[in-house]
C-alpha positions, 0 to 999 in steps of 0.5 A, a space after each residue: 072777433 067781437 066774441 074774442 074781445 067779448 071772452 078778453 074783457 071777461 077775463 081782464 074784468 074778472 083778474 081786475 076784481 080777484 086782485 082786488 079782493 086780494 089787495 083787500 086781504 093784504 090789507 088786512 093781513 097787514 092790520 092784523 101783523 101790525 097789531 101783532 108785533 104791537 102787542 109782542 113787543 110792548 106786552 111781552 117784549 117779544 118783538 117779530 123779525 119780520 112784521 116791519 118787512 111783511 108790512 112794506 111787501 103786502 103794502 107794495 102788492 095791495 097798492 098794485 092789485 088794487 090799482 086795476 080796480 081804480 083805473 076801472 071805476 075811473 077813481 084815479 085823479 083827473 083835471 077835466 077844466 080844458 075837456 069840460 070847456 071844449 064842444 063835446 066833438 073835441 072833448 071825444 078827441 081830447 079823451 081819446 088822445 089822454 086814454 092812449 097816451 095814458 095807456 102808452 104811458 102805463 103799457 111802457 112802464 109795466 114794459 120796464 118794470 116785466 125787464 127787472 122783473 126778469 133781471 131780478 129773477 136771472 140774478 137771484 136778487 133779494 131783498 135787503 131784509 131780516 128774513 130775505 126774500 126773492 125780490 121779484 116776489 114783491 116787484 112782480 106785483 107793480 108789473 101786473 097792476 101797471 099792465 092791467 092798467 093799461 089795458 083799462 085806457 086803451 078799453 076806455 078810448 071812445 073809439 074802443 069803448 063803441 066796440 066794447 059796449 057793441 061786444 058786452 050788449 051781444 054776450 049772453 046773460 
């Protein structure tokens, strides 16, 4: 069991780092267009059709490729005054039970938001745009971040944290 974790975490690791790097291209995908349509339009009076759309979709997919990453490093936003003030027996409870109403919250979120991907999909919904585009194109990312997400607050749970830690110290290399 402890190598079937061991080959999950891996994988779970490496998706949360590839979307990460991929949010970090979309960033700068998204500076690059900007400065593009920038200069097409106040140099040469050529502005683009679909800067202003590329920039809200590739703002929307690296906002949730990177939110994995986040969630791993622990970067997200914490008010830790009532778990800093408790004996530490009770902080372990108390961040056991954040972790898995965190995971609870973030798993039926991705939950609802997977339901209108799939609606988006049956119904040939697009976007409202100059150049239209499948809206679950865009939508499927909030999905995926949320997801992986979740799957970070179960993983930090401490119960589930001695396990992963026993699984990580018997993995090779």
């Amino acid at each position: 069991m402890n190598r079937v974790l061991a080959r999950f975490f891996a994988i779970h690791d490496w998706l949360t780092q590839a979307a990460a790097v991929l949010a970090a291209f979309g960033l700068i995908g998204i500076v690059i267009s900007y400065v593009y349509e920038v200069v097409t339009r106040y140099f040469f009076n050529a502005p683009t059709a679909w800067v202003s759309d590329f920039v809200s979709y590739a703002l929307c997919a690296s906002i949730f490729l990177a939110l994995p990453k986040v969630t791993k490093d622990k970067g997200h936003v914490a008010v830790t005054i009532l778990v800093d003030i408790v004996p530490k027996r009770i902080a372990d409870t108390m961040h056991t039970c954040i972790n898995l109403i965190g995971f609870g919250c973030l798993g039926f979120a991705a939950y609802i938001s997977l339901q209108e991907n799939i609606r988006q999909y049956t119904k040939n919904i697009e976007t409202l745009a100059i150049v239209p585009v499948p809206q679950w194109w865009i939508s499927s990312f909030i999905t995926f971040g949320l997801a992986l997400s979740s799957i970070y607050f179960l993983r930090y749970a401490p119960a589930s944290q001695r396990v992963q830690n026993d699984v990580l110290a018997e993995r090779p290399g």
